[in-house]
KEMAR-159455 format. One record per residue (C-alpha): y, x negated, z negated; residue in one letter. Coordinates in steps of 0.1 Angstrom, whole numbers, padded with zeros to 4 digits, always signed. Each point is the difference from the previous one (the first is absolute). Layout:
BEGIN
YXZA/...
***
This chain:
BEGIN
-0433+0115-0898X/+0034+0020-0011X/+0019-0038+0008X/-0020+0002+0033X/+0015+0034+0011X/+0030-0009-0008X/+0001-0031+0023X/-0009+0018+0026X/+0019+0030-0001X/+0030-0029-0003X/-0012-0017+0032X/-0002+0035+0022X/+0035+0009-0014X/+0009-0036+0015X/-0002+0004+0036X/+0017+0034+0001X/+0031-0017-0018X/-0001-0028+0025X/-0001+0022+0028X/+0031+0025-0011X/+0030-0028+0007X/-0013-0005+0036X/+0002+0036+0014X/-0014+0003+0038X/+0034+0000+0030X/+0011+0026+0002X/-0015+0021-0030X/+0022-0002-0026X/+0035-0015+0018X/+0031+0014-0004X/+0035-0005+0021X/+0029-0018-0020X/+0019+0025-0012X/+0032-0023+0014X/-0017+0000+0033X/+0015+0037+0014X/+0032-0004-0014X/+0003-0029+0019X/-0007+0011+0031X/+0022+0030-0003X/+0026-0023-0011X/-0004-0023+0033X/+0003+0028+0025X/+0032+0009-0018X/+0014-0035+0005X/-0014+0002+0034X/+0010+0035+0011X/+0037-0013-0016X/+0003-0029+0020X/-0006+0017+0028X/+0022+0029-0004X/+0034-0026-0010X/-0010-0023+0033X/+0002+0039+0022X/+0034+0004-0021X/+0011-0032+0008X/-0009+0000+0033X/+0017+0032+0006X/+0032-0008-0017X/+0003-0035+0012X/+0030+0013+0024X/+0016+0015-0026X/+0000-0032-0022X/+0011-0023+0028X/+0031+0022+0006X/+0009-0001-0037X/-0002-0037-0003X/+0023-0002+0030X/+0023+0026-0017X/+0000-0020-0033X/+0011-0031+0017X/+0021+0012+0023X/+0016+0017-0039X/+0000-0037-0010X/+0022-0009+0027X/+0027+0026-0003X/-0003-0005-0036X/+0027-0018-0008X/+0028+0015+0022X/-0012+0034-0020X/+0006-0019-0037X/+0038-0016+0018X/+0006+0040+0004X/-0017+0014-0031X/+0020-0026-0025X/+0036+0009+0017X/-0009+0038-0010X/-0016+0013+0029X/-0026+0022-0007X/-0033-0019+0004X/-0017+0029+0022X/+0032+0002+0019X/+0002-0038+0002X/-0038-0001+0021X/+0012+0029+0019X/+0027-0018+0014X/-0017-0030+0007X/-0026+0018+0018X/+0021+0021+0018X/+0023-0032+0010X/-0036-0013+0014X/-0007+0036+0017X/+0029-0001+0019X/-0003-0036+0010X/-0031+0004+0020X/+0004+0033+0014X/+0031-0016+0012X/-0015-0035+0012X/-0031+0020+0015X/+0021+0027+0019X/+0024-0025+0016X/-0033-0017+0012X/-0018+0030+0012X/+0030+0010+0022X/+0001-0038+0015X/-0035+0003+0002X/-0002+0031+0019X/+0035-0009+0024X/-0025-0030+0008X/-0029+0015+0009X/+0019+0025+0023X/+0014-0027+0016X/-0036-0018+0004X/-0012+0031+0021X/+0032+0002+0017X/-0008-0036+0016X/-0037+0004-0001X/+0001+0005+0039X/+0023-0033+0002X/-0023-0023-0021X/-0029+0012+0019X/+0011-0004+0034X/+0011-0037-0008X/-0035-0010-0016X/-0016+0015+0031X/+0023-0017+0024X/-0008-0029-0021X/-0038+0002+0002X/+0006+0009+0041X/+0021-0029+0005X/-0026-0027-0022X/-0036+0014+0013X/+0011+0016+0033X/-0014+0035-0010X/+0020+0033+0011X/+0004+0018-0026X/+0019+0035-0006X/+0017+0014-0034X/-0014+0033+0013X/-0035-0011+0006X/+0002-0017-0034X/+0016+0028-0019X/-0030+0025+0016X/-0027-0025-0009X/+0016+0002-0035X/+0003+0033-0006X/-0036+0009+0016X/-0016-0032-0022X/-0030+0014-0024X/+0012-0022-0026X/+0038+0019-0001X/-0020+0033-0006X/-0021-0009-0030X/+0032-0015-0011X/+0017+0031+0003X/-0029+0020-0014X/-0007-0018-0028X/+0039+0002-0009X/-0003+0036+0000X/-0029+0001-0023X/+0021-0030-0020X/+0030+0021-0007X/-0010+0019-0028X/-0017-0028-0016X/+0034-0021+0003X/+0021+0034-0020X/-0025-0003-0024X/+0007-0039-0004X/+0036+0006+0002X/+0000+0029-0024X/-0023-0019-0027X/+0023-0031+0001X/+0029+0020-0005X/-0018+0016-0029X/-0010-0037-0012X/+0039-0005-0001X/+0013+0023-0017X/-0026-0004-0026X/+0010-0041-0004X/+0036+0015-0002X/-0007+0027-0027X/-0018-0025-0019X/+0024-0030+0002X/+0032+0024-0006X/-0019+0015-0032X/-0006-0040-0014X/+0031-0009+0006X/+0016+0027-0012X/-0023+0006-0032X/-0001-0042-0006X/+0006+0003-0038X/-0022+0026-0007X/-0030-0014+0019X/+0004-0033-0017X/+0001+0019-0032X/-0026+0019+0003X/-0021-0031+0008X/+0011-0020-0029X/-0004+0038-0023X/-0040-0013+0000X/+0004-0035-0003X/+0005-0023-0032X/+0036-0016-0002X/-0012-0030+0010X/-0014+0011+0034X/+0028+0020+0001X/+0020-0032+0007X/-0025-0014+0025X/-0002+0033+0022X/+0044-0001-0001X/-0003-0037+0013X/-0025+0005+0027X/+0023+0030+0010X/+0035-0017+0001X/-0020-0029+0023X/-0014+0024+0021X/+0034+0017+0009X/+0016-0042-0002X/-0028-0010+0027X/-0001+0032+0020X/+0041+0000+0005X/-0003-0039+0010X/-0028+0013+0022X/+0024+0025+0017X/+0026-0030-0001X/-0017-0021+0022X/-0008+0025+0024X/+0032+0009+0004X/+0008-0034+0005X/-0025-0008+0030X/+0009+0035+0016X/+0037-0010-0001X/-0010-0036+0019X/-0024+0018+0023X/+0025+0027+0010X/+0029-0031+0007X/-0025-0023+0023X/-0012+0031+0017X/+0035+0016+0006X/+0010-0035+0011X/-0032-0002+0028X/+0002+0037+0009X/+0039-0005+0009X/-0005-0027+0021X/-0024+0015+0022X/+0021+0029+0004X/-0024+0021-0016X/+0018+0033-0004X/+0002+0015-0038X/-0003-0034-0014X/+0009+0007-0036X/-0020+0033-0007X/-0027-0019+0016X/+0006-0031-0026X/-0002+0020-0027X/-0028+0017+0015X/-0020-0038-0002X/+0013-0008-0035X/-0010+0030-0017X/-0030+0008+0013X/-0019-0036+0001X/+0011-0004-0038X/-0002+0034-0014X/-0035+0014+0021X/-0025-0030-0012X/-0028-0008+0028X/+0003+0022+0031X/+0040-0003-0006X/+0011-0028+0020X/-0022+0011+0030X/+0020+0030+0000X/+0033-0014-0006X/-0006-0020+0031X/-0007+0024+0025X/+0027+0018+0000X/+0024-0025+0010X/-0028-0012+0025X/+0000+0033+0012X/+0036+0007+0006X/+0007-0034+0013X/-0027+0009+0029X/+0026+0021+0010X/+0027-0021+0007X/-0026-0026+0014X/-0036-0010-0001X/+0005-0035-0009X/+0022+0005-0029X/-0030+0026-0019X/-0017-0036+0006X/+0027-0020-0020X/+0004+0024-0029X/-0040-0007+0000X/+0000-0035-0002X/+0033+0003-0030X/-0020+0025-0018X/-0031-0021-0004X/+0018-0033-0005X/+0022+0013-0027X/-0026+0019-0014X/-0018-0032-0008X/+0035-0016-0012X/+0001+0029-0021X/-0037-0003-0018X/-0002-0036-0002X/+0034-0010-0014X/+0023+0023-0008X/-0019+0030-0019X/-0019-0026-0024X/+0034-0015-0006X/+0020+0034-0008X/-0034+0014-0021X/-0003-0026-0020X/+0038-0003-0014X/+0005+0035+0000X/-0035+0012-0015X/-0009-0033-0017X/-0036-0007+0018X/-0010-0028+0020X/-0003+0006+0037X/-0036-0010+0001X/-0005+0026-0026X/+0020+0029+0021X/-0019-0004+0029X/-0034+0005-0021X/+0012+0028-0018X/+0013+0013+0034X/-0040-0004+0015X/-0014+0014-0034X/+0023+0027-0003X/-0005+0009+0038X/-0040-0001-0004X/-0001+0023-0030X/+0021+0025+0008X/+0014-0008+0038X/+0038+0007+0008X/+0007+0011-0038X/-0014-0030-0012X/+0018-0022+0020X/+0032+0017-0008X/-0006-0002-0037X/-0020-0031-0007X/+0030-0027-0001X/+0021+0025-0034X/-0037+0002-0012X/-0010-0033-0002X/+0029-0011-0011X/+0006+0021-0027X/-0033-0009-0013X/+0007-0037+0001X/+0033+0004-0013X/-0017+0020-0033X/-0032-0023+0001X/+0024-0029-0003X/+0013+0009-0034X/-0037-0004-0015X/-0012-0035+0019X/+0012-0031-0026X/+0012-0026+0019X/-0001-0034-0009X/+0022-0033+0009X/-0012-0017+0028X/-0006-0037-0008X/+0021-0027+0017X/-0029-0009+0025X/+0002-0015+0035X/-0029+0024+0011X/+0019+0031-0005X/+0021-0011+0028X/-0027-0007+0025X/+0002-0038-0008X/-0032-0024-0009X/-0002-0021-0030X/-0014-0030-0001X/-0032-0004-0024X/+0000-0010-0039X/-0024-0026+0002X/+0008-0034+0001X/+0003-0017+0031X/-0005+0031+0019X/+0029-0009+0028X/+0003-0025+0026X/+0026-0019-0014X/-0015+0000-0030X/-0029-0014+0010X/+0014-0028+0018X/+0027-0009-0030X/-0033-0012-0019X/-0005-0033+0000X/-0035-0019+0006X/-0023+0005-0025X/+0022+0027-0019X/-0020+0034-0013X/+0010+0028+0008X/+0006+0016-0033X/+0033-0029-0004X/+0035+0008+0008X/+0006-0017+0033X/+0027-0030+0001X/+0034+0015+0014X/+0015-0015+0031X/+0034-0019+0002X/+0014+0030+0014X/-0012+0022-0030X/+0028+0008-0027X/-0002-0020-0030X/-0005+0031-0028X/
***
């Protein structure tokens, strides 16, 4: 009886053993102890994200003016070392260049602004001239009887004149602000080039200060292309402003065009120097002032802007950039489009040194091989490797002849 007890206590103890490993949902569970921590730890990541891509956002302006102010550092870079090595002090050095450059454009652009405005006084002057002859004009061709005075009223009492004039009032303060901001946007790019020009050695040795010796000498050979590719860069826009100012003078002279050289240099730098919107405004000027001497001249400075503008692009800037900044032209145009697309007129202006200074430190790491001695490189088809695969091999067999045999050579074959 005792063994009987004890069997069946043993089988009621049984099921409550089975039944603890398999609690109920939800009764005994517990949450990971991982679990909150990672949460926590993803709303940080998130909440950081979000707070750099704000930053970012926000200081994008700032970091487009210091990448123009770095290159445009590169490119006076090496008249700044010429200085610095005959003794000059090195901050003295960029001062110099920068003031040279200062008083440059002030110059160029004040000598314009005074043509500019002698023109447009003069435009208003024979306003009452031009108008009577197009209205004599459209009398004479559609037999209407029109009066400058009538036309003049109509004019000034036209709804369209007023909400011009309003919203130009309301536009004025808007236009300061513009003006104001991009004069603050230039002086920062000029504070910022002037101190990497003039504090060169100690920027790059700071750099290299957290880098291993061997980067070290990687980060000073990127930088001496940059200022190489950047100064050809400058090179070759020199160069196509130079030819652009001649064949412009040249035009503008003929025509009679008053101011002709001012005007020349006008076209040349602007369309090189202002990337996208620049040759539209290089060629309305002249347009404009050649209206003055006579309609049909503002016409043929048209025509010579657009067709050497297209001389220009197609031929001769892919010709200049690639000896000067050691690209291929197909390749400058891209880099033009790329540059243009990320970062519009700044990436246009600064795509060509860019990508060429990456090619040119890229270059150094590609292994190149020997290029075997085979027609196909050159464009040329070679004939196939099996046997009897031409014409006139085909018919050199005689009858009966497989095709795996040497064919018999003709009378006219050498005898080797």
């Amino acid at each position: 009886m005792a063994r009987t007890d004890e069997t069946g206590q043993a089988d009621a103890q049984a099921p409550e053993s089975d039944t603890e490993p398999n609690p109920q949902p939800g009764a005994g569970a517990r949450m990971p102890r991982w679990l909150p921590r990672s949460m926590v730890l993803a709303l940080l990541l998130v909440g950081v994200f979000q707070l750099g891509s704000w930053a970012f956002h926000q200081l994008l302006g700032l970091l487009i003016n210091i990448l123009i102010a770095f290159f445009l550092a590169l490119a006076i870079e090496p008249a700044v070392s010429r200085m610095a090595a005959r003794g000059m002090r090195r901050g003295l050095a960029a001062f110099l260049v920068f003031l040279g450059l200062v008083v440059a454009t002030s110059g160029f652009v004040t000598l314009l602004g005074s043509v500019l405005a002698e023109q447009v006084i003069k435009i208003a002057e024979d306003l009452p001239a031009y108008l009577d002859s197009v209205i004599n004009w459209v009398n004479a061709h559609f037999n209407t009887d029109l009066k400058r005075v009538d036309v003049q009223e109509g004019l000034l009492r036209s709804a369209w004149l007023r909400e011009y004039v309003e919203n130009s009032a309301t536009g004025v303060l808007d236009v300061s602000a513009q003006v104001l901001g991009g004069l603050f946007e230039l002086l920062t790019i000029t504070l910022f080039s002037f101190y990497f020009a003039a504090d060169g050695p100690r920027l790059r040795r700071a750099i290299c200060s957290v880098l291993p010796p061997a980067k070290q000498t990687e980060v000073l050979r990127a930088w001496e292309i940059a200022v190489a590719k950047t100064g050809g860069y400058i090179h070759s826009r020199g160069l196509m402003a130079l030819v652009s100012c001649v064949a412009h003078y040249i035009v503008l002279e003929a025509l009679g065009v008053p101011y002709a050289p001012v005007l020349a240099m006008w076209v040349g730098l602007v369309s090189q120097f202002i990337p996208t919107i620049g040759t539209y405004l290089a060629g309305a000027l002249p347009m404009l002032i050649a209206f003055t001497v006579d309609p049909w001249y503002a016409l043929w400075v048209l025509i010579f802007v657009v067709v050497y503008q297209q001389f220009e692009n197609y031929l001769l800037q892919p010709k200049l950039t690639a000896r000067t900044v050691d690209i291929h032209p197909a390749v400058a145009f891209g880099s033009v489009i790329a540059g243009t697309a990320l970062l519009g007129a700044v990436g246009a202006l600064i795509a060509i040194p860019a990508v060429a200074t990456l090619q040119a430190f890229l270059g150094a790491y590609v292994k190149r091989y020997d290029v075997t001695d085979d027609p196909r490189v050159e464009g040329h088809h070679r004939t196939r490797g099996r046997p009897g695969g031409s014409l006139v091999g085909r018919l050199r067999r005689l009858p009966g002849q497989k095709a795996g045999e040497p064919a018999m050579a003709d009378a006219t074959d050498s005898p080797s």
